[in-house]
KOLTORKOL-702046 format. One line per field, with one value per atom (N, C-alpha, C): x, y, z; residue number from 1; residue in one letter; atom name. Coordinates in nm, 2 decimals, decimal comma, always signed. Each point is the difference from the previous one (the first is absolute). Example, Ala and Ser with C-alpha at 12.3 -4.5 7.8 and 13.67 -1.06 7.14 Angstrom:
2
x <- [+1,32 -0,09 +0,09 -0,04 +0,09 -0,08]
y <- [-0,57 +0,12 +0,12 +0,11 +0,11 +0,11]
z <- [+0,78 +0,00 +0,00 -0,07 +0,00 +0,08]
n <- [1 1 1 2 2 2]
res <- [a a a s s s]
atom <- [N CA C N CA C]
END
This chain:
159
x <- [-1,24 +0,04 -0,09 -0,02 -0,11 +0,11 -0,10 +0,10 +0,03 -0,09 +0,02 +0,10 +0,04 +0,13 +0,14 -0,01 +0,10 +0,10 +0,18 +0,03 +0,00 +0,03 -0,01 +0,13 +0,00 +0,09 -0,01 +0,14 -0,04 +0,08 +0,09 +0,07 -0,11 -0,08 -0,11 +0,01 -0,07 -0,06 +0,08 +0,16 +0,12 +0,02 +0,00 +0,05 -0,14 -0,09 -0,13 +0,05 -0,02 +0,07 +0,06 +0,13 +0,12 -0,03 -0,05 -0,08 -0,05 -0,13 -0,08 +0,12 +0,08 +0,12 +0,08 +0,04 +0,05 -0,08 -0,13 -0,05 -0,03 -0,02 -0,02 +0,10 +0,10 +0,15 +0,01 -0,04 +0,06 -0,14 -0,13 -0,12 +0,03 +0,13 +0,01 +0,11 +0,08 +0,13 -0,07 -0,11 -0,04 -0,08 -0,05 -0,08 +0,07 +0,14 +0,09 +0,08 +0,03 +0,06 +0,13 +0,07 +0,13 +0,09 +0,12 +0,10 +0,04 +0,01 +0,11 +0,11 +0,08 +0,11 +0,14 +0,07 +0,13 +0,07 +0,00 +0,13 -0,09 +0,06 -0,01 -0,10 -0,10 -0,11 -0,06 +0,02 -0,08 -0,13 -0,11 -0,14 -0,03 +0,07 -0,07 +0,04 +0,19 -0,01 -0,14 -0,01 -0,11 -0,08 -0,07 -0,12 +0,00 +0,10 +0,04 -0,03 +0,08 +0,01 -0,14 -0,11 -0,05 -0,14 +0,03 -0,12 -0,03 +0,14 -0,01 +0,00 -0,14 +0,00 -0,14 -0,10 -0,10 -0,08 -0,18 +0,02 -0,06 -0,05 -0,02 +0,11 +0,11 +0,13 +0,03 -0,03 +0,03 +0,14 +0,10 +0,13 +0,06 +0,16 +0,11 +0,14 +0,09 +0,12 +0,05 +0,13 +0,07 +0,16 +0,11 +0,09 +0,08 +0,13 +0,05 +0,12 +0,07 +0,13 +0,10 +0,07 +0,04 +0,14 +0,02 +0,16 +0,06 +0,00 +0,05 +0,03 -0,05 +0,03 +0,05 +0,08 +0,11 -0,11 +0,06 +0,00 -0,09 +0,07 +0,01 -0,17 +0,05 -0,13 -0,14 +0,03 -0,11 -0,07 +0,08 -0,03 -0,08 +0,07 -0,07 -0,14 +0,00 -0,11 -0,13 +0,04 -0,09 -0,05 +0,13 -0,04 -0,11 +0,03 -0,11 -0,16 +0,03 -0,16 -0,03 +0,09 -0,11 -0,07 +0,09 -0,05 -0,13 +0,04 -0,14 -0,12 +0,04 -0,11 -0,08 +0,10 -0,05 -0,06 +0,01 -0,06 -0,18 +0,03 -0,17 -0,06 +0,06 -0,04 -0,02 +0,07 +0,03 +0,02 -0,02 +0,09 +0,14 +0,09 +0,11 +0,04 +0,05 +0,04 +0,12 +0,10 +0,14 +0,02 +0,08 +0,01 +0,16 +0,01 +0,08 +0,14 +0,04 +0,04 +0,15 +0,06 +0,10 -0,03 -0,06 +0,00 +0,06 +0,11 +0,09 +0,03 +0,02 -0,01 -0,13 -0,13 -0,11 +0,00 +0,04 +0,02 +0,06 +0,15 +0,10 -0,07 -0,05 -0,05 -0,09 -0,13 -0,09 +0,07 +0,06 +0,10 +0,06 +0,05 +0,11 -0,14 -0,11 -0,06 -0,11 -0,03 -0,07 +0,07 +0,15 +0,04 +0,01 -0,05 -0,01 -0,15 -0,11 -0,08 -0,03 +0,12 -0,01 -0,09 -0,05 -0,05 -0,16 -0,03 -0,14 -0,03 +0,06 -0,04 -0,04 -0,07 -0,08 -0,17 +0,01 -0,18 -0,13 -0,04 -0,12 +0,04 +0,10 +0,08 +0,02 -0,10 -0,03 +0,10 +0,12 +0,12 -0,04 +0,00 +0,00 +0,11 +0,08 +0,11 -0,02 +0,10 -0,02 +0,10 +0,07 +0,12 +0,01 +0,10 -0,01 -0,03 +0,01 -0,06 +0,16 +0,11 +0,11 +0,01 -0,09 -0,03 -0,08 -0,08 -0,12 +0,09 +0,02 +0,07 +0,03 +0,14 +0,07 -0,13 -0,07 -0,09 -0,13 -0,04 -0,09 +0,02 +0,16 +0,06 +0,03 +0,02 +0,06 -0,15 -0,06 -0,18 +0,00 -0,06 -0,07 +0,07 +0,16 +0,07 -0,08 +0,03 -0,03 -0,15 -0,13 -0,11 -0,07 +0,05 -0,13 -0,08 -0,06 -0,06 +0,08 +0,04 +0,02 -0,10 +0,01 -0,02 +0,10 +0,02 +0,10 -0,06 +0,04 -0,05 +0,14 +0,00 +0,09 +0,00 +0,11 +0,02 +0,09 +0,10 -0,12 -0,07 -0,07 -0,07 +0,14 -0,01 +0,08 -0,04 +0,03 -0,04 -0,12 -0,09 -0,14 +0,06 +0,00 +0,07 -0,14 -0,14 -0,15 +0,01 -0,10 -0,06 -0,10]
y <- [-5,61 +0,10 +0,12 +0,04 +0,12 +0,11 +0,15 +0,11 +0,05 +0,03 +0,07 -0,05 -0,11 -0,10 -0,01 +0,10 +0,03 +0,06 +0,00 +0,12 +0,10 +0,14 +0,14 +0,02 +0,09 +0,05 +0,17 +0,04 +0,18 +0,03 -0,06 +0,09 +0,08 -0,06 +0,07 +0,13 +0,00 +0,10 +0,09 -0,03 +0,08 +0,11 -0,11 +0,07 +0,09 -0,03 +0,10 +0,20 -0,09 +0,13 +0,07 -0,03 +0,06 +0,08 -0,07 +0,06 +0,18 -0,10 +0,12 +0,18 -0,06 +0,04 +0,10 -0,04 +0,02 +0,12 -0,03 +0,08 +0,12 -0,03 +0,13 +0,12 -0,10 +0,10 +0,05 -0,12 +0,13 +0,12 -0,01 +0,08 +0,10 +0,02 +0,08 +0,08 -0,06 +0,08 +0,05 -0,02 +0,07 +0,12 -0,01 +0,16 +0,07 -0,05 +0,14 +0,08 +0,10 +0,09 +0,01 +0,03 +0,00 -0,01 -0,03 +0,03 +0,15 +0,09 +0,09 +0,00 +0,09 -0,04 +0,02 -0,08 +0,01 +0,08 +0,03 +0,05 +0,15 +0,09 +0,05 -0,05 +0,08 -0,06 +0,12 +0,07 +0,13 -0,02 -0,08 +0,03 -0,04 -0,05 -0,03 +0,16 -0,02 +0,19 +0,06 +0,06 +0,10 -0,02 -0,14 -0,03 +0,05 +0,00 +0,01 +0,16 +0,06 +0,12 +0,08 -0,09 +0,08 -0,05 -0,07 -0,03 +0,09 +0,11 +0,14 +0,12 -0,03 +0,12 -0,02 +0,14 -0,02 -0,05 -0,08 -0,04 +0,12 +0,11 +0,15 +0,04 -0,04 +0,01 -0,10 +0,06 -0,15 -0,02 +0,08 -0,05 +0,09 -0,06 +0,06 -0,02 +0,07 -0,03 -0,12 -0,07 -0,12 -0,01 +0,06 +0,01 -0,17 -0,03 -0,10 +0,00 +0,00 +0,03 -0,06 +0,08 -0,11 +0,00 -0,13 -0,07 +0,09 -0,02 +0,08 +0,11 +0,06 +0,18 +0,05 +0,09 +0,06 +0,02 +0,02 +0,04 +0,14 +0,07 +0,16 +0,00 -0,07 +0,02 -0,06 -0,10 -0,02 +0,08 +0,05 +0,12 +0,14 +0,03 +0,07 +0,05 -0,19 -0,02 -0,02 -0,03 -0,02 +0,12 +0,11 +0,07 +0,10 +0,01 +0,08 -0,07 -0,15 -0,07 +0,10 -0,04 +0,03 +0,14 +0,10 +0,16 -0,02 -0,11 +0,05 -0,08 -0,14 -0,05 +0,09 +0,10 +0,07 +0,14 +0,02 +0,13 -0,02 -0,17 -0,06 -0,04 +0,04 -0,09 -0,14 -0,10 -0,13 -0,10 -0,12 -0,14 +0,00 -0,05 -0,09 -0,09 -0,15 -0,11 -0,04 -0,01 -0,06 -0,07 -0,08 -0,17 -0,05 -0,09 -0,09 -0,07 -0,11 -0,11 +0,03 +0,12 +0,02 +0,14 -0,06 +0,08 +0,12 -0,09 +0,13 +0,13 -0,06 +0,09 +0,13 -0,06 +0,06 +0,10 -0,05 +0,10 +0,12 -0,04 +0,12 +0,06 -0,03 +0,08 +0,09 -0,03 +0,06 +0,10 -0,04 +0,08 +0,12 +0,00 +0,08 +0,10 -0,03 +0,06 +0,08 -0,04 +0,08 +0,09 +0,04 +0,08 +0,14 -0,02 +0,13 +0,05 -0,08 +0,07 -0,05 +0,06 +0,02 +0,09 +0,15 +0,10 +0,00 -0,11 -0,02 +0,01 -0,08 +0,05 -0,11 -0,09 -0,11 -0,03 +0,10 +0,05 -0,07 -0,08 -0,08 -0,09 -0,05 -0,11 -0,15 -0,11 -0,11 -0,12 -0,06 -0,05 -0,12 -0,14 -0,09 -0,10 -0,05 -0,03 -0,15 -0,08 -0,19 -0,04 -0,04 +0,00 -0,12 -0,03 -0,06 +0,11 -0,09 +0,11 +0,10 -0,10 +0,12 +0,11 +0,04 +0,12 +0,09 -0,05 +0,09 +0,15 +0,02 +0,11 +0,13 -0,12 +0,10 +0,09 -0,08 +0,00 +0,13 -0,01 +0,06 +0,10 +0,03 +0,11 +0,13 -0,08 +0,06 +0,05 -0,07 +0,03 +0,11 -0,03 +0,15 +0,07 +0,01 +0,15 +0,04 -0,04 +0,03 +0,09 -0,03 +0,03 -0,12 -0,06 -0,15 -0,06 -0,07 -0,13 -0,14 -0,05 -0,15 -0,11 -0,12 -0,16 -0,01 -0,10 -0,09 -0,17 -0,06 -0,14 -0,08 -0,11 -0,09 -0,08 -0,01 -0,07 -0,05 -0,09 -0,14 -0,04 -0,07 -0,03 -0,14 -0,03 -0,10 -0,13 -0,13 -0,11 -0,03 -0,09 -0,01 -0,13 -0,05 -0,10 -0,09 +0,07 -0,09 -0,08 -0,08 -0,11 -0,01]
z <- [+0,59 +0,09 -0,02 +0,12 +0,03 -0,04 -0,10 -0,08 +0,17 +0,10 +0,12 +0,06 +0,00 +0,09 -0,08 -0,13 -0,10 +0,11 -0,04 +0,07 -0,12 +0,04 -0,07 -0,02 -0,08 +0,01 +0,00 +0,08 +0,01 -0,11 -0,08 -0,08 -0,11 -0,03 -0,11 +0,11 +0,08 +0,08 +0,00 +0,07 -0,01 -0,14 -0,10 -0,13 -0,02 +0,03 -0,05 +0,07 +0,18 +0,11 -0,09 -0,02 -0,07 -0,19 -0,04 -0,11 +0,03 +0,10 +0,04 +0,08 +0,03 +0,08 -0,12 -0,07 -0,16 -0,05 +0,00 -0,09 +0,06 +0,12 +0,10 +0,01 -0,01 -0,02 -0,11 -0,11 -0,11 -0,04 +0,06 -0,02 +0,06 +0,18 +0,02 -0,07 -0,04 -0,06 -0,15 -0,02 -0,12 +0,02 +0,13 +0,05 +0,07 +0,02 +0,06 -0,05 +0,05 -0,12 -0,05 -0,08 +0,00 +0,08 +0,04 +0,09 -0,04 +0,08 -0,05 -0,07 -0,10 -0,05 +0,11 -0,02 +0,07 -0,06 -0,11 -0,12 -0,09 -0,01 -0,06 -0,16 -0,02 -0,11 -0,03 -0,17 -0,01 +0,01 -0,04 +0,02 +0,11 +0,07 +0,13 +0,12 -0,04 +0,06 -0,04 -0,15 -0,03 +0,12 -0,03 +0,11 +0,14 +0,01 +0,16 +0,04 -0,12 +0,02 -0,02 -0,08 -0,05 +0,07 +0,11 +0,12 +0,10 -0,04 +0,11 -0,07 -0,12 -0,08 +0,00 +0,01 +0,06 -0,20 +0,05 -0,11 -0,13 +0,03 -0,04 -0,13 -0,01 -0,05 -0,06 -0,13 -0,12 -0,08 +0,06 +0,01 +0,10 +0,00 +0,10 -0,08 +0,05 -0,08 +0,14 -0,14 +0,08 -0,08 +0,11 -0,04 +0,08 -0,11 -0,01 -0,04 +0,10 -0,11 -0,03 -0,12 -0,14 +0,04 +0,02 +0,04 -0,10 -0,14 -0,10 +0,02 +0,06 +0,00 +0,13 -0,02 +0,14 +0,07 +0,14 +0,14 -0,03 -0,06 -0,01 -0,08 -0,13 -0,10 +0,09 +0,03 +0,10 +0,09 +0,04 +0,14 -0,05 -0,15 -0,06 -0,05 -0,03 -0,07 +0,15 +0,06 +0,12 +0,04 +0,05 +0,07 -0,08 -0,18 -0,06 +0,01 +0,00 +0,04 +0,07 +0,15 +0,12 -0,03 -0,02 -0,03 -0,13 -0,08 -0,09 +0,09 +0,04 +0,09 +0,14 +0,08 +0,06 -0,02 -0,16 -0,05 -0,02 -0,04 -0,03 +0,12 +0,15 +0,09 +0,02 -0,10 -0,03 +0,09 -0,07 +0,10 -0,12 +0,09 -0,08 +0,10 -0,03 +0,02 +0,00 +0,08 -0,05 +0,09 -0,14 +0,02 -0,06 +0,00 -0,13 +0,12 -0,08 +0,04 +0,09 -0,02 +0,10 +0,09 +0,14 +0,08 +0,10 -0,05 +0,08 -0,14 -0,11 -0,10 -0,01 +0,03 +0,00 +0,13 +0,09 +0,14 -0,06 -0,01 -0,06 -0,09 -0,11 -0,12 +0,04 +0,05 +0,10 +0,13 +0,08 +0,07 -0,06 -0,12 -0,01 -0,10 -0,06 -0,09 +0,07 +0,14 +0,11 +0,01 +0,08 +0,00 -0,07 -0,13 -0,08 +0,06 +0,06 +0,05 +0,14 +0,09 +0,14 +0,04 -0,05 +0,08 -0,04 -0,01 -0,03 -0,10 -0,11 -0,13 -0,09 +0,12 -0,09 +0,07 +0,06 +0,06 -0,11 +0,08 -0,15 -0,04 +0,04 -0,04 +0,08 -0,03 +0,09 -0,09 +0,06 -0,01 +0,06 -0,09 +0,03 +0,04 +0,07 -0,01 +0,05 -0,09 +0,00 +0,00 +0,15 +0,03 +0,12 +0,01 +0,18 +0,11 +0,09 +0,14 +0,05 +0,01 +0,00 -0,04 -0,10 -0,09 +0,07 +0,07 +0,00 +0,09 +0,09 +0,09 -0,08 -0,12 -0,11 -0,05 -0,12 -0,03 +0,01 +0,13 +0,04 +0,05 +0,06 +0,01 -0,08 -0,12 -0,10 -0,06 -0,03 -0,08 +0,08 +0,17 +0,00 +0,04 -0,01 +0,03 -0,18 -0,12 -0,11 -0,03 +0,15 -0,05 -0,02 -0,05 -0,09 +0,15 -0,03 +0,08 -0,05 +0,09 -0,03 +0,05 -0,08 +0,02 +0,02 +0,08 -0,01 -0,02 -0,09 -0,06 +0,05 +0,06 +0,04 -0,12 -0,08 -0,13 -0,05 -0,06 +0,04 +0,12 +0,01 +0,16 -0,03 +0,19 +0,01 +0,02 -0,02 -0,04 +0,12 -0,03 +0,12 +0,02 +0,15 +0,04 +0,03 -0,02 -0,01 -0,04 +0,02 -0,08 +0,00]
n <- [1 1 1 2 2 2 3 3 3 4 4 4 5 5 5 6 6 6 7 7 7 8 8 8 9 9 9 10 10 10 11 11 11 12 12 12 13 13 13 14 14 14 15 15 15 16 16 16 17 17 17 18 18 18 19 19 19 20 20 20 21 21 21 22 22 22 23 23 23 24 24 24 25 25 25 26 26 26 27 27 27 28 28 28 29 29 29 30 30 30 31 31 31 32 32 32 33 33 33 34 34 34 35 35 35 36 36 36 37 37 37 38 38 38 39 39 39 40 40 40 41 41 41 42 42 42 43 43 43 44 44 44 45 45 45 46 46 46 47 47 47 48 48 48 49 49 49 50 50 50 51 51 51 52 52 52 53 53 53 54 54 54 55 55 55 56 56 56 57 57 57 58 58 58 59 59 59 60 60 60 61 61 61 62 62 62 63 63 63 64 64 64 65 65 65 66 66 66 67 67 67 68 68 68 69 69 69 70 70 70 71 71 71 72 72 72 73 73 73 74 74 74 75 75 75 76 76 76 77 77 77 78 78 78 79 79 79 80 80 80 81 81 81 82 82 82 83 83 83 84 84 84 85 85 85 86 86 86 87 87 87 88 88 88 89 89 89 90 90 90 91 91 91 92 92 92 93 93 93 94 94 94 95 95 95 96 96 96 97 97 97 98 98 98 99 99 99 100 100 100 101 101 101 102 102 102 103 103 103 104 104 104 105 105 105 106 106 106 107 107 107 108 108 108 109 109 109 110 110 110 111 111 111 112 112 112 113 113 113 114 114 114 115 115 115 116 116 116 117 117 117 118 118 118 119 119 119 120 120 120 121 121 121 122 122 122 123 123 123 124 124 124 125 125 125 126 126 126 127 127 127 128 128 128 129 129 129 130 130 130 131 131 131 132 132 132 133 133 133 134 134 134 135 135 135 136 136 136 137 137 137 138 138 138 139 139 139 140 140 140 141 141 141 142 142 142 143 143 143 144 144 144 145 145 145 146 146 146 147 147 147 148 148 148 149 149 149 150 150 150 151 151 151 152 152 152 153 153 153 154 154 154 155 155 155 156 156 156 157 157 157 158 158 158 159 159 159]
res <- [x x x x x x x x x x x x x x x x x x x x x x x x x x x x x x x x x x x x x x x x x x x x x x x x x x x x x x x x x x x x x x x x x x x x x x x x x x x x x x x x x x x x x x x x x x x x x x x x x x x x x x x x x x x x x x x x x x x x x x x x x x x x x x x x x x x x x x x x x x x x x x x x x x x x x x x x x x x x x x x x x x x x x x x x x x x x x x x x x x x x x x x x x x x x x x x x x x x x x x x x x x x x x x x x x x x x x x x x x x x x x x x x x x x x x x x x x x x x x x x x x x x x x x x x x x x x x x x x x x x x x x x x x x x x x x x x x x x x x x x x x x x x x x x x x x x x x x x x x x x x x x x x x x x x x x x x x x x x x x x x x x x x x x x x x x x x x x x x x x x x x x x x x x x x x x x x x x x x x x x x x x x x x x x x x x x x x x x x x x x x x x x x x x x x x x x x x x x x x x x x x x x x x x x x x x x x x x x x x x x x x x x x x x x x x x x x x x x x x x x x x x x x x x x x x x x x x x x x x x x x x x x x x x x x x x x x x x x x x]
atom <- [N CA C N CA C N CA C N CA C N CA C N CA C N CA C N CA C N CA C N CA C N CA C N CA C N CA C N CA C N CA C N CA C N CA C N CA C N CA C N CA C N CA C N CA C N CA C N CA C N CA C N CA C N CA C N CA C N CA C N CA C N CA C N CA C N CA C N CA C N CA C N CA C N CA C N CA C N CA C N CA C N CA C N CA C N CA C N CA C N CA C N CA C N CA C N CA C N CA C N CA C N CA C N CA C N CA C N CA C N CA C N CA C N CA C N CA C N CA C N CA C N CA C N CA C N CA C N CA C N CA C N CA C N CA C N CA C N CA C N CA C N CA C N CA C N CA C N CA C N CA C N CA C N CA C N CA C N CA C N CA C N CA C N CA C N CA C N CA C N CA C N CA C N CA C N CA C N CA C N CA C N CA C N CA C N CA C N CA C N CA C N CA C N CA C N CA C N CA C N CA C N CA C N CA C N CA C N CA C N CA C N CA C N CA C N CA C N CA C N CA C N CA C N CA C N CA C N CA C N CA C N CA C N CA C N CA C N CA C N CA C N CA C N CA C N CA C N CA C N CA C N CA C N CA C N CA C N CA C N CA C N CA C N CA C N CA C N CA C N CA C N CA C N CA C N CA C N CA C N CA C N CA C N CA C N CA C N CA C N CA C N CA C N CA C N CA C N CA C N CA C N CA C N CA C N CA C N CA C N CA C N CA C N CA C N CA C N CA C]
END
């Protein structure tokens, strides 16, 4: 029997395709970049926050606040940040894992500088988008400049 008059077979060929197929996928899943986080994550906040700090400025403050400690103490402790952050003309960052708590804290600690008394003061905030209005209302009745950072980002439905 003549090798030419053999029959073939495609599955070799198949399994090669698919191979070649495989590797392509996973070469691209290795040069793309992370997903965003869904969930609350401090170094990746920092990062976030600290991608809207020019690169001239080799730190910023980044407030987070501690489930552990009151409402009140919180608010305290923030609202003196902001006033020393805006004496240095600063960045600060706030973040952390319950957001509605971070709104209120921030909310209630602005209010001590409603009449412009955070002038120099560039306020990073890493929040969902419901936020931003409050948020940015509150910043520049205060004087500051705001960011607003959408944070967590929400799940990428890509492929």
């Amino acid at each position: 029997m003549n090798t030419d008059d053999a029959p073939r077979s495609t599955l070799p060929l198949f399994a090669l395709a698919a191979s070649l197929a495989g590797l392509a996928l996973g070469i691209h899943a290795l040069v793309q970049t992370p997903p965003a986080p869904t969930a609350f994550d401090m170094n990746s906040a920092m990062e976030a926050a600290g991608q809207h700090v020019p690169e001239r400025i080799e730190s910023f403050y980044f407030f987070v606040p501690e489930v552990a400690k009151s409402h009140d103490d919180e608010v305290q402790e923030l609202s003196g940040l902001l006033a020393r952050a805006a004496s240095e003309g600063d960045y600060i960052g706030i973040a952390g894992p319950d957001t509605e708590r971070n709104l209120a804290e921030l909310l209630a600690a602005l209010k001590a500088h409603r009449a412009q008394g955070l002038k120099g003061l560039v306020l990073i905030y890493l929040g969902p988008e419901s936020h931003r209005g409050n948020v940015e209302t509150a910043v520049t009745e205060s004087g500051a400049s705001v960011k607003f950072v959408v944070y967590p980002s929400a799940p990428s439905n890509a492929i």
